[in-house]
C-alpha positions in Angstrom: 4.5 17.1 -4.1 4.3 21.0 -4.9 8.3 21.4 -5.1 8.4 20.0 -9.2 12.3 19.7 -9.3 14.1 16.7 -8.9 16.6 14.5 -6.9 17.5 13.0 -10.0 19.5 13.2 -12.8 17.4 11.2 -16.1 17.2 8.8 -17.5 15.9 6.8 -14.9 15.0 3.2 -16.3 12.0 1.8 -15.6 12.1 -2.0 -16.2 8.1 -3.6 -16.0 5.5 -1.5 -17.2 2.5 -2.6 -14.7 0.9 -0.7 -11.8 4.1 0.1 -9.7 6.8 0.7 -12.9 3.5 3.0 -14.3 2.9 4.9 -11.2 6.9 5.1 -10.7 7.1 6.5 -14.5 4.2 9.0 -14.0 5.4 10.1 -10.6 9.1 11.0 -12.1 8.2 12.5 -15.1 5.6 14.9 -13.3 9.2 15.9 -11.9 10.7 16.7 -15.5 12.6 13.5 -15.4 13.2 11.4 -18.5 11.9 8.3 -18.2 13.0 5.0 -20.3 10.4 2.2 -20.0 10.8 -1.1 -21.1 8.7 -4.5 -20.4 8.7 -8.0 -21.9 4.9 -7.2 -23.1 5.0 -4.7 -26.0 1.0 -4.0 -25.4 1.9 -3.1 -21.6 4.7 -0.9 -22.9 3.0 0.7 -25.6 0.2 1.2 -23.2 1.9 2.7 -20.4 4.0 5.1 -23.3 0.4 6.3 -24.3 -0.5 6.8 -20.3 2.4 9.2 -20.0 4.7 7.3 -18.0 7.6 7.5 -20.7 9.6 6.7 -23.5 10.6 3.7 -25.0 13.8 2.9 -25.4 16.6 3.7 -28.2 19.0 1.8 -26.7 21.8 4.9 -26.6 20.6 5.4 -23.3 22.8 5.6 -20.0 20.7 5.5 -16.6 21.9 5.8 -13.6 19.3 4.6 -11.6 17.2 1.3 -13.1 14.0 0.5 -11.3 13.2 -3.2 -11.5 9.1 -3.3 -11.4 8.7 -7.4 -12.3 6.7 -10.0 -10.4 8.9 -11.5 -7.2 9.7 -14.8 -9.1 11.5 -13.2 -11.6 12.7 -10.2 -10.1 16.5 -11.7 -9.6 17.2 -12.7 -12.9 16.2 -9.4 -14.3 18.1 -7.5 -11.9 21.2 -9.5 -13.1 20.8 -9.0 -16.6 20.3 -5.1 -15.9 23.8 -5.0 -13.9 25.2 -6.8 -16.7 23.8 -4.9 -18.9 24.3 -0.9 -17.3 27.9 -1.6 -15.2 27.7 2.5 -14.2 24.0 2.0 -13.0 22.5 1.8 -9.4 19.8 -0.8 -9.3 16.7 -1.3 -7.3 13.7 -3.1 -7.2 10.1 -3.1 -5.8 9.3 -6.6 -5.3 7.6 -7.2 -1.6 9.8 -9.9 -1.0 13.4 -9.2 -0.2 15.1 -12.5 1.1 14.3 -15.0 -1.7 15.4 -12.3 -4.2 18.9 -11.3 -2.1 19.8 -15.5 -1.7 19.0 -16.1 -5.3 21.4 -13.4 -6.2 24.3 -14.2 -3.5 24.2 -17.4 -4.9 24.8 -16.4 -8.7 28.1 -15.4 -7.8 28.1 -12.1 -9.2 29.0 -8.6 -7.9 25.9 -6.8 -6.9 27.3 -4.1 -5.1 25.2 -1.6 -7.0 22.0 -3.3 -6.5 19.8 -1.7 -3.2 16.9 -3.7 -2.7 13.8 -1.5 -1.8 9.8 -1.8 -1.9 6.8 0.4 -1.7 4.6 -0.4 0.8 1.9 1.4 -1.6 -0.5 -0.6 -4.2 -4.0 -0.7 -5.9 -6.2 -3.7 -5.9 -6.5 -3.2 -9.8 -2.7 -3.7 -11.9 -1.4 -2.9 -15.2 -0.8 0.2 -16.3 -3.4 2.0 -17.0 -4.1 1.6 -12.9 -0.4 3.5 -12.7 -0.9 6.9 -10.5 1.4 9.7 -10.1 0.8 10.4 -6.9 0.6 6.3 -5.7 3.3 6.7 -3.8 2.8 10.0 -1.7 3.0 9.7 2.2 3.7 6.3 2.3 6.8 4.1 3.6 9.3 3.0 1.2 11.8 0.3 2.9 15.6 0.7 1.1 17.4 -2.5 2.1 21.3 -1.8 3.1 24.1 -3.9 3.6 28.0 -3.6 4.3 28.7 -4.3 0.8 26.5 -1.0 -0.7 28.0 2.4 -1.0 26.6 5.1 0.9 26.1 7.1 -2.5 24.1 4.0 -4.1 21.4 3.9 -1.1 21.2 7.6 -1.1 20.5 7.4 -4.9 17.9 5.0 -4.1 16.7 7.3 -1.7 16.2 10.2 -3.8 14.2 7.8 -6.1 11.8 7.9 -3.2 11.8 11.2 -2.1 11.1 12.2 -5.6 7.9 10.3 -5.8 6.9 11.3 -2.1 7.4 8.7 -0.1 9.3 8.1 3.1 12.5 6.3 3.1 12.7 3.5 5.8 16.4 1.8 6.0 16.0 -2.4 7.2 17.5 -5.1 6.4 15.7 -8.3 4.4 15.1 -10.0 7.2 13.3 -7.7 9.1 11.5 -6.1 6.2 9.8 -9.7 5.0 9.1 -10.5 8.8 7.6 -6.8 9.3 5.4 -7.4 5.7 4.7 -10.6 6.5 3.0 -9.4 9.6 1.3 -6.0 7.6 0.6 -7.1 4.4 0.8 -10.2 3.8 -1.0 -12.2 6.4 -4.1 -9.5 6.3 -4.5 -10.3 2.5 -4.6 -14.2 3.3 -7.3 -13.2 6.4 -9.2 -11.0 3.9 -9.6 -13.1 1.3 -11.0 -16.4 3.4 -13.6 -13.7 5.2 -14.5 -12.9 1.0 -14.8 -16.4 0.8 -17.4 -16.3 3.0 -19.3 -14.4 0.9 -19.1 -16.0 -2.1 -22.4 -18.4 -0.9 -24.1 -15.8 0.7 -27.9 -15.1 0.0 -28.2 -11.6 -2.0 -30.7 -10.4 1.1 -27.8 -11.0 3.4 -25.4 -9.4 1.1 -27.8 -6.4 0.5 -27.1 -5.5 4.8 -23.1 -5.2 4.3 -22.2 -2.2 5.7 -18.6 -0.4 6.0 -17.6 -3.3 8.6 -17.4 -6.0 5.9 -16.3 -3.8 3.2 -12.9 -2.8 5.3 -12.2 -6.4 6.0 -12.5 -7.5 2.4 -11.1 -4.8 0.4 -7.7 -6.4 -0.9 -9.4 -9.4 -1.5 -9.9 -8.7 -5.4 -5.9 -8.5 -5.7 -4.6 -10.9 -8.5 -4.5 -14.3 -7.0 -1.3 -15.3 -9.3 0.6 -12.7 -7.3 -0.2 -13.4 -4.2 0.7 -17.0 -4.5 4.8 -15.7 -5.7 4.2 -13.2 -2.6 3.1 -15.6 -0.4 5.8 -18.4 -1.6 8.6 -16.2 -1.3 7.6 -15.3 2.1 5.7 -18.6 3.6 7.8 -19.2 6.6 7.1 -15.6 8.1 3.6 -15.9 7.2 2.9 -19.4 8.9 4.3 -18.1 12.4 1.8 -15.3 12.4 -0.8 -17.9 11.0 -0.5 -20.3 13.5 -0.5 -17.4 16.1 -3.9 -16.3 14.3 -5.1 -19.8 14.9 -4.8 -20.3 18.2 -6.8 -17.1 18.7 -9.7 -18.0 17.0 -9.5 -21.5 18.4 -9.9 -19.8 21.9 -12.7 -17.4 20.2 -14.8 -21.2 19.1 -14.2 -22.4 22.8 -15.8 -19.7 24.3 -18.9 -19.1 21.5 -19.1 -23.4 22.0 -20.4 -22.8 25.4 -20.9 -19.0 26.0 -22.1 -20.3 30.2 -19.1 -22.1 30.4 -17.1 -20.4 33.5 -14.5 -17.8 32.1 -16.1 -17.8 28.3 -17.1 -14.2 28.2 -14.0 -13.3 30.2 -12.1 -15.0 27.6 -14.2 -13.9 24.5 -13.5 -10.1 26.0 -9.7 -10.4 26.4 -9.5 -11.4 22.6 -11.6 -8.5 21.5 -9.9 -6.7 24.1 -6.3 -7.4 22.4 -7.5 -6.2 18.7 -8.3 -2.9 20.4 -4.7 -2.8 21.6 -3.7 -4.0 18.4 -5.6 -0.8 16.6 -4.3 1.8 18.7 -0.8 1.1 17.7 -0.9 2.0 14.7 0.5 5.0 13.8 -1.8 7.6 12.4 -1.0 10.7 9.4 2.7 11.1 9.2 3.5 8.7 11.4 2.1 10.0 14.2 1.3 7.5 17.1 -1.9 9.2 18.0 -5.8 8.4 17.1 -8.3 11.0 15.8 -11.7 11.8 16.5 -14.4 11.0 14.2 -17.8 12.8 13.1 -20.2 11.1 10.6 -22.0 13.6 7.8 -25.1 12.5 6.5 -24.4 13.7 2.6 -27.4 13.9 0.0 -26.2 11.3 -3.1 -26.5 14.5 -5.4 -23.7 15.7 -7.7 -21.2 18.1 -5.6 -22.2 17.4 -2.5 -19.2 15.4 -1.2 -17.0 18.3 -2.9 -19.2 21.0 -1.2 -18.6 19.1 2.6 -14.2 19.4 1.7 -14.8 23.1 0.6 -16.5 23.6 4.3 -14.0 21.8 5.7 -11.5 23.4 4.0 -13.4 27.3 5.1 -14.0 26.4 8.7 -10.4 26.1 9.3 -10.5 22.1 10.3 -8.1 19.7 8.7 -9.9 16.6 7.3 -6.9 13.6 8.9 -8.5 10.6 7.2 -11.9 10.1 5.4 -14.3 6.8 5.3 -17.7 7.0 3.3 -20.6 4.6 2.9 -23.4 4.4 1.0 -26.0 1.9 1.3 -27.6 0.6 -2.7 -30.6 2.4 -2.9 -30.3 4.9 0.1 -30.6 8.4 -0.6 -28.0 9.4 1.9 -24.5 8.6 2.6 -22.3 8.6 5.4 -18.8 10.3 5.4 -16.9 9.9 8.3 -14.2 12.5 8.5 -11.4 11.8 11.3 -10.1 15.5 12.8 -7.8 16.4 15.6 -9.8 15.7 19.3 -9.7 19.2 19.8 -11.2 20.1 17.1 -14.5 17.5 17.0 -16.8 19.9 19.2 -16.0 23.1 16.6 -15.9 20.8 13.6 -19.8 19.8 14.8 -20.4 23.3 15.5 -19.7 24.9 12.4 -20.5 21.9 9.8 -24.3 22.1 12.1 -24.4 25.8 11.7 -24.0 25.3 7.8 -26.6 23.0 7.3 -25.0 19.6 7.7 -26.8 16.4 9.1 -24.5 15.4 12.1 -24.7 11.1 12.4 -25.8 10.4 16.2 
């Protein structure tokens, strides 16, 4: 975000003072944009004041945009009381469930015409506020929610919200959006967290032999478990069909490990392998872009300024660095970064980084 003005016209209020309501907070008022924070903890509020995020409120204070940044079980009932409460403001939320929320609210009866459900598809594995980042938001999708009943001008508010902090605005319904996240977000943290599991009664010898592999696949499994269980909740029947789907894949991966000789086994075994690489390559790469990048690994002394000292090359040699991975093995005196570039530029990327003194991997 190098252009510092704003979409917005402050106060913006920021209701829930955790990661995303931080991160929201710090993002705006890096814009110049007042900021009015409030949470139902006064140590997360007073926290998230000292972080920078914003101000408390006075009460005289007339927003026209309120960000609702509270856990998915309550995230109706606060919307409600801040419609009530602000009849000139615009409303949104962040909750990663968008269904449960929307029925709970049809079914109070009350006019929600100004409220735009919306959600970040952006997050840490570590919450609270002092996890809040400025930048948490920048480059990634932000789904608005529409419907016949919302005004053009509220959604576009909404939208500004995002644009502000960086993010890309992505206009779907509920229903799609919890089938899409359901599918994205939050069956890989259920498939994450059993693989942890796994871990959990593992020898420390075997554990000292992880490598990048098992570190990728487990990643979000540290995220708060008392989340994940509203998340998942709110969104079990999506989840299930893509479960079951999951199951009957690794039923057909047992058959053909249970007898390897068996005729068709490996055939079978290679067609499920086969599918995740089809499965990969959709995924859209920087920006969007349906396209995968080439990949050379660095071998990088564990010495202070080193990593920095491989992006200044980078940067001199003229090569854009699309996406970075690094590994470092406990006790190794080397680690690995593997920098992703544009295919044509892998061979001049090796080139130059070899000329410079850089240990190409393989």
């Amino acid at each position: 975000m190098n252009d510092t003005s704003s979409r917005l016209t402050g106060p913006v209020r920021v209701v829930g003072a955790g990661l995303l309501g931080a991160s929201v907070g710090l993002g705006l008022r890096a814009r110049g944009v007042d900021v009015v924070l409030d949470d139902a903890s006064p140590a997360n509020l007073n926290l998230a004041v000292d972080y920078g995020a914003g101000r408390a409120s006075d009460g005289e204070e007339s927003p026209a945009l309120i960000v609702v940044c509270v856990p998915p079980d309550v995230t109706a009932s606060v919307v409600l009381a801040e419609l009530a409460a602000h009849p000139d403001a615009v409303v949104t939320d962040v909750a990663s469930v968008k269904v449960a929320p929307m029925a709970e609210l049809e079914a109070s009866g009350r006019d929600i015409s100004r409220y735009v459900g919306s959600h970040p598809l952006a997050g840490r594995e570590r919450g609270g506020p002092s996890s809040g980042r400025a930048d948490l938001f920048v480059g990634r999708p932000w789904v608005v929610c529409t419907r016949p009943d919302v005004s053009r001008a509220s959604v576009s508010l909404v939208e500004a919200l995002v644009l502000d902090l960086g993010a890309t605005p992505i206009e779907m319904n509920t229903v799609a959006h919890d089938a899409a996240v359901a599918l994205v977000s939050h069956t890989p943290q259920i498939v994450s967290s059993l693989m942890a599991k796994r871990l959990s009664g593992s020898s420390d010898a075997a554990l000292a032999l992880a490598g990048q592999g098992v570190r990728d696949v487990t990643r979000i499994a540290s995220s708060e478990p008392e989340l994940w269980v509203q998340i998942l909740g709110a969104n079990a029947p999506a989840v299930v069909e893509i479960l079951r789907a999951y199951r009957d894949d690794l039923d057909r991966v047992l058959a053909a490990l249970g007898d390897l000789d068996a005729p068709g086994a490996r055939r079978s075994l290679a067609e499920e392998l086969a599918g995740g690489n089809a499965g990969v390559s959709r995924l859209p790469g920087k920006h969007g872009q349906d396209r995968r990048f080439a990949s050379v690994v660095v071998m990088v002394d564990d010495k202070p300024g080193e990593l920095g000292r491989l992006f200044t090359e980078m940067g001199e040699i003229g090569v854009n660095l699309e996406d970075l991975r690094l590994e470092h093995s406990p006790g190794a005196q080397i680690g690995l970064a593997e920098i992703a570039v544009l295919p044509e530029a892998l061979q001049r990327t090796i080139d130059d980084l070899t000329a410079r003194g850089w240990r190409i991997a393989g």
